[in-house]
N, C-alpha and C positions, 0 to 999 in steps of 0.2 A: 406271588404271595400264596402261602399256603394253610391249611388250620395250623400249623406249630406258629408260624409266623405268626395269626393271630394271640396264640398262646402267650408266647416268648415275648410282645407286645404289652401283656395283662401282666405277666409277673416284673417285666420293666418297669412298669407306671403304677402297681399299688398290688406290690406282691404280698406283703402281709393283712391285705382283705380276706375275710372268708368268701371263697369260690362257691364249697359247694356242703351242704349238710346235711346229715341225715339223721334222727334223735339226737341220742349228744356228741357222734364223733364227725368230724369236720375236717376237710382239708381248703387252706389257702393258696391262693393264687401260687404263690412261691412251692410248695409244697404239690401242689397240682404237677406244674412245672419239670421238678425233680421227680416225680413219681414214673411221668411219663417220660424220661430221660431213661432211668431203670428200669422200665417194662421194657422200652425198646432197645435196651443191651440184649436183654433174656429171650426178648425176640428175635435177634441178628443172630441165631444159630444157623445157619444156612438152609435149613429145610423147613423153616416154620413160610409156607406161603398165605395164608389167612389166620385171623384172629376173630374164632365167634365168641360171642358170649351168649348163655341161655339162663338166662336171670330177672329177677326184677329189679328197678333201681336201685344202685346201692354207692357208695363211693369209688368202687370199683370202676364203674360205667362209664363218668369221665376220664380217668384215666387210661383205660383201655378206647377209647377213642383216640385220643392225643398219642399212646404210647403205640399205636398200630401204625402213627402217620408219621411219628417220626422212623418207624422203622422201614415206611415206605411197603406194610401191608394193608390188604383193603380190611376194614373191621364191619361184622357182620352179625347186628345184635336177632337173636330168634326167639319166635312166640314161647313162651315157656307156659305155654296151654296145650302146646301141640303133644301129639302122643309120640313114641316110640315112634313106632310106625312111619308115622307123617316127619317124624326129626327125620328119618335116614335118607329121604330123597332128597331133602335139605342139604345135608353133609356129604353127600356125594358130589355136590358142586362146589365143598369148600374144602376138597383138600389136595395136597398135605395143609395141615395147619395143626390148628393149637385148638380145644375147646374148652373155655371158662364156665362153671355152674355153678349149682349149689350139692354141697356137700352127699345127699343122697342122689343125686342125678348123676354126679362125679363118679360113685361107685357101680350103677347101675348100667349107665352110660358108657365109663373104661373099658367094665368087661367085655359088652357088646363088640366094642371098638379093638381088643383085643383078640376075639375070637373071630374075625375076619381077616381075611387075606387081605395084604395089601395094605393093611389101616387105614381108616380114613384119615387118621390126625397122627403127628408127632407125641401130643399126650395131653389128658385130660385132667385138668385140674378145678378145685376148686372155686368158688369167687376170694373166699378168707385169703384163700393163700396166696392170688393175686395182687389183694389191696397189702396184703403184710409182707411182700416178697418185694411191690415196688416200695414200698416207706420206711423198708428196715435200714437203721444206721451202717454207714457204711457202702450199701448200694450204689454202686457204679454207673455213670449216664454213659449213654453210648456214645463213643466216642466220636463215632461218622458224624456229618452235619447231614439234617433231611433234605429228601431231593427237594427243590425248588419246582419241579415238573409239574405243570398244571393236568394235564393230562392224565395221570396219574389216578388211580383209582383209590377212592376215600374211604367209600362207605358200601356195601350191599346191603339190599333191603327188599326180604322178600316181600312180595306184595300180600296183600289179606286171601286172595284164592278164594273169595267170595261168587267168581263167576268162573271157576278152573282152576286146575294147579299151580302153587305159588311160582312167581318167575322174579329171579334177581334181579331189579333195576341198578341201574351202575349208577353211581354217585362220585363224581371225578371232582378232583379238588376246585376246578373253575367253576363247577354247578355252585356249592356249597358258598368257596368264598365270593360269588360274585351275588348272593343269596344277603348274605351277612352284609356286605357294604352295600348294597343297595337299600337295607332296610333298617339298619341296626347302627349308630353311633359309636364314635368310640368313646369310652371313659363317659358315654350319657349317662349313666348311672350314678346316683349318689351313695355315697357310702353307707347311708344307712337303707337303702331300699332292699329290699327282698323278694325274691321270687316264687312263688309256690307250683310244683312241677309234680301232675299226680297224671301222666300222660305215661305209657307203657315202651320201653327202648326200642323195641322193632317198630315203631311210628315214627313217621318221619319228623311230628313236630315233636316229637321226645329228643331227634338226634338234632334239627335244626336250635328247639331251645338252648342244648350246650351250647351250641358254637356262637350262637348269639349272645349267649349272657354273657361268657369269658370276654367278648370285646366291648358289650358294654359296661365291664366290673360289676354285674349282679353277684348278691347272694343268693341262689341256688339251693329252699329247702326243698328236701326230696319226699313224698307222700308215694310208697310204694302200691299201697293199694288203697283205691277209693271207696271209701262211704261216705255218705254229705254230713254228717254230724264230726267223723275226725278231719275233714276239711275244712268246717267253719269252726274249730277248736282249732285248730292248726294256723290257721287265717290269726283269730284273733289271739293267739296267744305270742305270735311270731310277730306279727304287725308288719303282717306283709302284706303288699304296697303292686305287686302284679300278682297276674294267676291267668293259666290260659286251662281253659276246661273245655270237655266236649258238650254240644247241645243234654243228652240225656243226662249229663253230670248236671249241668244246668236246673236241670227240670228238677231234679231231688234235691239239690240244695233250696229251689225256691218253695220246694212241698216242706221242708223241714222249717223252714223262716215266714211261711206263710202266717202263720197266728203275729207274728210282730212285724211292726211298723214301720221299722227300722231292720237292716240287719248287724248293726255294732260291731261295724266294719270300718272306723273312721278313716283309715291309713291305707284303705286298699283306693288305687287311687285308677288304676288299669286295670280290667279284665278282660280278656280275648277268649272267642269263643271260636271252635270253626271242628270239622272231620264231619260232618252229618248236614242234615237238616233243623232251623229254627222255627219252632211253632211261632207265630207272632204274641200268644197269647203268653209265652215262656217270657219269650223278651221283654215285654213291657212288664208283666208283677216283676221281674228283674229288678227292670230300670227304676219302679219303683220303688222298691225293697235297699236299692242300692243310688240314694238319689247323689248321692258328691261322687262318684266312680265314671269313671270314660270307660266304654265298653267300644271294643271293637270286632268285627266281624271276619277273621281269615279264611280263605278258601286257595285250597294248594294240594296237589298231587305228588306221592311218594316221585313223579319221575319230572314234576319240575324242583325237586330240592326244596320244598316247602311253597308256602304262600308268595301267592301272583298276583292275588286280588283283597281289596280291603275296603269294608264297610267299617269307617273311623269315626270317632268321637261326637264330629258335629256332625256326621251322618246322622247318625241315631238321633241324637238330640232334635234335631230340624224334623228328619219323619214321626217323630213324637210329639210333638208338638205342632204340627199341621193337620189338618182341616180338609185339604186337598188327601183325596183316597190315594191317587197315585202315587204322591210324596211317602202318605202314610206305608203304603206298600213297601217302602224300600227298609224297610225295616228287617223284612225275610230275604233282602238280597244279598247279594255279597260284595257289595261297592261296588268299586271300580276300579282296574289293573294299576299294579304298580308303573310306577314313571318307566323303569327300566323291560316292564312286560306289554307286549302286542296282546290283543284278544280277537278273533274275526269267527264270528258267528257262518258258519256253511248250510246249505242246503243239502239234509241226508244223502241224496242220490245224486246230486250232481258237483257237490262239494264247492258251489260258487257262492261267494260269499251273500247274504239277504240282508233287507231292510232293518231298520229300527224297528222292534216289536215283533217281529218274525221271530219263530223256533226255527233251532236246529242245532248242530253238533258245533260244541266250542272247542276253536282251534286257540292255542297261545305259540309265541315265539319269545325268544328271549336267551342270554347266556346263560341264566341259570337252566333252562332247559333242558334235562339229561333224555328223555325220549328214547332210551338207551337199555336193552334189556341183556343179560350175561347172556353167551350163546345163541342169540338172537339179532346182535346190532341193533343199532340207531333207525327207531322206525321216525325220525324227523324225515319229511320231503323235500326236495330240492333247495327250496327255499328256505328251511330251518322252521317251517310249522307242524306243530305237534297235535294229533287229534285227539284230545282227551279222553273221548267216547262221552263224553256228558253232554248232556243234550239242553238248553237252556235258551235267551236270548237278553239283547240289550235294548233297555228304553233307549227314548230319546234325551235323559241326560249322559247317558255312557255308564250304568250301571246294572249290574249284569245278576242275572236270576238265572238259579239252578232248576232244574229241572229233572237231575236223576241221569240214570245211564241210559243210554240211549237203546239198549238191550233190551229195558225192563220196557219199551213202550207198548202198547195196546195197539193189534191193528185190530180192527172190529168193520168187517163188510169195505175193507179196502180204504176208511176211514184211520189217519195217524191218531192216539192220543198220548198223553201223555201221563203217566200217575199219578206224579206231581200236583198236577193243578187239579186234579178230584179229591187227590190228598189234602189239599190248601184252601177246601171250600169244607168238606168233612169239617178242617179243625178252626172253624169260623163259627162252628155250632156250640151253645155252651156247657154243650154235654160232654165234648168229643175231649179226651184227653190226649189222643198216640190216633193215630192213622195208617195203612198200607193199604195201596190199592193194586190188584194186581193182572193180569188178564187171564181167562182157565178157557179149554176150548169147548166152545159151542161149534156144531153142527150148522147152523144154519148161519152163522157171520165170519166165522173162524177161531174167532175170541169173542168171548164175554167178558164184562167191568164185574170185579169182584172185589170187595171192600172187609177189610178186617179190622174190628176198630176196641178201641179200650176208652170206658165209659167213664166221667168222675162218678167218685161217689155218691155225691148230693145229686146225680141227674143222672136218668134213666131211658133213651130214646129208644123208639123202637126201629126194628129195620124199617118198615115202613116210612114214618116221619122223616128217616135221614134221606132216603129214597126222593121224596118230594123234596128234601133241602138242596140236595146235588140237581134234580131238575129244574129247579124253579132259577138257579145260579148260574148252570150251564144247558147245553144242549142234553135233549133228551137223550140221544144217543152215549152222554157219558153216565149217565146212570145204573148204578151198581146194581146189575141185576142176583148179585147174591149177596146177603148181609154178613159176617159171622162177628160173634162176642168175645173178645178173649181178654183175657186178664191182665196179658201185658203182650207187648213184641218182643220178637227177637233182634236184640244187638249183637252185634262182635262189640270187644273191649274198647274200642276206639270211637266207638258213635256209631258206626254203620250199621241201616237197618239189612236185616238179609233176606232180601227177599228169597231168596231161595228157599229157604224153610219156608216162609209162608205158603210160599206152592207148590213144597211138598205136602205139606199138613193137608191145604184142601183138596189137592189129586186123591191123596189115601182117604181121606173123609169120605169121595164119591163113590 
């Protein structure tokens, strides 16, 4: 089984459903179908070996997924934030191929590509032309049937390059489709539910959502760029019924709904939340804001093919309503692995697995696990475990808490800490809106605790006070020996905080 298979699947059992939509124009399952039949004629020219696209969501998107895998190339959507510059080491690893844009990147982009030896691409086209080149009357499906080859490569996807240069993780059709049936139903969907999809194509849960909706027959509206006011109009004008948002989408939809009681949301019945960190103090005005809605909690890495782990419906509900701190706690966790995912917590240096309530680096195993980078190989070890690099641990019910990259930790006088949990007592404070804690070097320990934080409005703490809140919570030794005030953090589009800037800012500050 393959993504087309899942396709061919959705246009056999309820092909005139709307698939996927975007303002007023819309394609159906059936129409999906045929699209991506057409693109992968127009792709079967013998020299097209990859299909990027550099866009943002549009109807084009799904079909250029579907239509790359029946032509049996890998489809490879890219940040359309990135400069010049940062495109062209990207495209040196995608060619010969094909690249899909928008209309002035098209022109700006050809010539570049034109005026090199070599080409990177077969040729440069449009998105327009794309979406009207597969749905034009008459358009031809190609005639090959797709491989069945699991092995096969689906999807590349560079990574965010938040900690180094982006690197192609391979996305091979058994990642993806063993991703979708482990989690995803078929025909679960009701005809009338709808999906709200305001997540960016080079994310993995932008590329997992497709494939997931087509098998469950969602409708697929498309929100290409987020503000929380065309979201919660979009929401309730649509009367959509799922929506999966990153934590800081979170946060501004709840600052915009905050004055009301309610958010007149009747219909939205799922919301998933996952790519970052959850304030606890986010979640719960949420949960209130949004009292008939199941929230759940996904946490997944571009190289296991999306989410591994899930903090689900009566999660939430049960740590919301307890009384018990540690219950409450799991409210900032991210459940617990899926039926089909392993999780084993290691000790940094020695990589043996630790007790319940110990830190250390989480390992996952699983088919969906691609652990697999272009030009690099499969860094899985022997045994098929993958090291995330995230650093975290599991209670004693099997639920599992982030903790950050295991890069960002603090070592201070030969002392591990971790950011994370100075960051999670910071926004315990009822001043504390955003937190990043990060280490800058001292002299006399090797690192120093350094705290950047953004204040609510209504409340005003000084460094000081927060100073004595992280001591009096934790060990003296994690106290922030330096304060700074900023007005907000820095995010990448997806949720992730960067701490990189942060430690650039206060290096060049000193």
């Amino acid at each position: 089984m393959n993504l087309m298979m899942l396709l061919e699947m959705a246009a056999g059992a309820y092909g005139d459903r709307v698939a996927f939509q975007n303002g007023s124009e819309s394609l159906t399952y059936q129409e999906l179908f045929d699209a991506a039949g057409a693109l992968a004629a127009d792709l079967s020219d013998g020299r097209t070996q990859h299909l990027a696209m550099l866009d943002e969501s549009s109807l084009a998107l799904p079909v250029a997924v579907f239509g790359a895998s029946w032509a049996g190339v890998p489809f490879a959507p890219l940040n359309y934030r990135l400069t010049d510059p940062e495109l062209d080491s990207l495209l040196d690893q995608l060619q010969p191929g094909r690249l899909v844009t928008d209309e002035e990147r098209a022109g700006r982009l050809g010539a570049r590509v034109d005026a090199n030896e070599g080409d990177h691409y077969v040729s440069v086209s449009t998105t327009d032309d794309l979406l009207s080149g597969a749905r034009a009357d008459g358009a031809s499906l190609r005639e090959e049937p797709w491989s069945t080859e699991m092995e096969d490569t689906a999807i590349l996807l560079f990574t965010s390059g938040t900690t180094g240069a982006p690197k192609a993780a391979v996305l091979r059709q058994k990642h993806l489709v063993s991703y979708v049936l482990g989690s995803v139903e078929f025909m679960g969907a009701d005809e009338n539910d709808a999906s709200l999809s305001c997540v960016p194509p080079y994310h993995i849960a932008g590329m997992a959502g497709i494939v997931s909706a087509v098998y469950s027959g969602r409708r697929v509206i498309q929100l290409p760029k987020f503000t929380a006011e065309d979201w919660i109009a979009t929401a309730r004008e649509q009367n959509v019924s799922h929506a999966m948002v990153v934590p800081t989408m979170l946060s501004r939809i709840v600052d915009v709904l905050e004055e009301e009681k309610d958010a007149g949301m009747p219909n939205l019945r799922n919301l998933a939340y996952g790519g970052g960190k959850m304030p606890q103090s986010v979640i719960e005005k949420a949960m209130e804001l949004f009292p008939d809605t199941s929230f759940t909690n996904a946490y997944g890495l571009t190289e296991t093919s999306s989410t591994i782990s899930l903090l689900g419906p009566d999660d939430h509900r049960e740590a919301m309503a307890s009384a018990d701190e540690a219950v409450r706690r799991r409210l900032v966790s991210v459940g617990q692995p899926l039926p089909t995912i392993e999780v084993s917590i290691r000790d940094v240096d020695t990589e043996e697995p630790v007790a319940a309530g110990e830190r250390g680096l989480i390992f996952v195993r699983g088919e969906q696990v691609s652990g697999e980078y272009r030009g690099k190989g499969s860094l899985l070890d022997a045994e098929g475990w993958f090291n995330t690099r995230d650093g975290g641990y599991l209670d004693e019910g099997g639920y599992l808490f982030l903790e950050g990259r295991m890069d960002d930790v603090i070592v201070r006088g030969g002392e591990n800490m971790s950011p994370g949990e100075i960051e999670d007592v910071l926004l315990t404070h009822v001043g504390i809106q955003d937190a990043c804690v990060i280490g800058i070097p001292d002299e006399q320990w090797g690192e120093a605790v350094a705290a950047v934080v953004v204040t609510r409005k209504d409340a005003a703490p000084s460094a000081a006070e927060l100073q004595q809140w992280v001591k009096d919570r934790l060990r003296s030794s994690r106290t922030p020996e330096r304060v700074e005030f900023w007005e907000e953090l820095p995010y990448n589009e997806t949720g992730k905080l960067l701490r990189r800037e942060v430690r650039e800012a206060l290096r060049d500050d000193d």
